[in-house]
N, C-alpha and C positions, 0 to 999 in steps of 0.2 A: 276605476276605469274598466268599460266594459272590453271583452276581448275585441271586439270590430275595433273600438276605438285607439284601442293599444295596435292593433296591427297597423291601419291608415298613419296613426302617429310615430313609428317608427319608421314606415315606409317614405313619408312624408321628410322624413327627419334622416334620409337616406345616408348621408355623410357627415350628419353634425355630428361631430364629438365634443362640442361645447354646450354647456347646462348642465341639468339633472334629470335622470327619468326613476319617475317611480316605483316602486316594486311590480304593483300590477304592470304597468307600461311592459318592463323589461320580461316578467313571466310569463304573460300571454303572447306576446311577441316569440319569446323561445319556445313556448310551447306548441306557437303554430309552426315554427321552422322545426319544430323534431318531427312533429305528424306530417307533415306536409313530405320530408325528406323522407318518411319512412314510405310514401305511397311512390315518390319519384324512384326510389332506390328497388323498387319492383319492378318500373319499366325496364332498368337497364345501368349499367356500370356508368356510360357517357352522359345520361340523363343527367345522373347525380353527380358527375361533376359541374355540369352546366352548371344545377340546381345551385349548390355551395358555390359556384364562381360568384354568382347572381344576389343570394345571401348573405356573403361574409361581412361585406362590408356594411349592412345595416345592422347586422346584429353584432361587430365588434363598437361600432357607433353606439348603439343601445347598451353594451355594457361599461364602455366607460364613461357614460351618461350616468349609467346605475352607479358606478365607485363612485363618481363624482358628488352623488346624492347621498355616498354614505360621509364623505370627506375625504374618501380618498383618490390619490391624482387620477386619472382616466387612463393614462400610460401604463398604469400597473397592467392592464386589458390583453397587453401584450406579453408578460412574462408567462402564462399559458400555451402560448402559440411557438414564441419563442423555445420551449419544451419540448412540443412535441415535433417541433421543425428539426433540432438536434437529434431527437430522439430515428426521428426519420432518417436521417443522415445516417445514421449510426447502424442502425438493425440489420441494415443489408451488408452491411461490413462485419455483422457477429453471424449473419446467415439465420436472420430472426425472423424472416419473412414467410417461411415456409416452402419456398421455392427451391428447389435443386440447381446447385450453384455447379455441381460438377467436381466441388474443390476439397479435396481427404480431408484438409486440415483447417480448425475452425482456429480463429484468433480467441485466445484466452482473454486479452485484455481489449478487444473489442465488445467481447461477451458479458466481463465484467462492468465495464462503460455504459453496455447499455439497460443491464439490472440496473444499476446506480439513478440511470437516467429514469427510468421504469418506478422504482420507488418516489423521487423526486416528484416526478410527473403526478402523479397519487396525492402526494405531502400537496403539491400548487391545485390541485384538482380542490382536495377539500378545505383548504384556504380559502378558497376564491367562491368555493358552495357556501362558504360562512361568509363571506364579505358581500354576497350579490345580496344573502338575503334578511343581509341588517334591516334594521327601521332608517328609513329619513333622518338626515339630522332635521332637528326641526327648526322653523325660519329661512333665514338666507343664509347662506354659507359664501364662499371663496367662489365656488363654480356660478351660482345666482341663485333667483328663488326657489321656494320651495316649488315641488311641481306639484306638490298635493293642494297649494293655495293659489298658486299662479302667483299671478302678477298682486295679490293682495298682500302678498307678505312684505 
């Protein structure tokens, strides 16, 4: 799949979380969402949120398009998110942001929490860089056909 085609095809495919998509589909797709975010995140802080608001939801569709294609459920797509949502929660309560909070005393077990989380976060990061860039199973599987044969298989 050429990248145009992988873009229109996920864009197209805006909130489908059902099927499979192919590795190209899914990498040329992410690929353009990192470049593209790297030039928004120049204009400005508000940009790139827009930018991600506008985003997330093709390219969480796209990836659990891609599990789905490896055999695995599409819902995994969310234990990532799930992570760093906590993680989020968390950091400002250990004073991990960087910001001057004003406050002498830092929580020890908030701090520990959110190492823990931190590691964690790492351990699902490169799970999920080995699961996106399996091969196809090949044929049809549980989610539908192959995408690399369409509707042939």
């Amino acid at each position: 799949m050429t990248p145009a085609a992988a873009i229109r095809t996920c864009l197209s495919k805006y909130a489908t979380f059902s099927g499979r998509a192919s590795r190209s589909e899914y990498w040329w797709f992410f690929l353009a969402y990192f470049l593209c975010g790297l030039v928004v995140g120049i204009i400005g802080k508000w940009a790139q949120l827009i930018y991600v608001a506008l985003v997330i939801v093709p390219l969480t569709a796209a990836g659990a398009r891609r599990l789905q294609d490896t055999g695995r459920p599409g819902w995994y797509i969310f234990v990532p998110l799930g992570v760093m949502l906590l993680f989020a929660w968390i950091a400002p309560a250990a004073n991990l942001t960087g910001e001057d909070s004003g406050a002498q005393v830092v929580d020890t077990g908030s701090v520990l929490l959110a190492g823990i989380l931190l590691v964690v976060q790492l351990i699902v990061a490169v799970v999920f860089l080995y699961w996106l860039t399996r091969p196809s199973e090949r044929g049809p599987n549980a989610y539908g056909p192959s995408p690399d044969l369409g509707a042939v298989a």
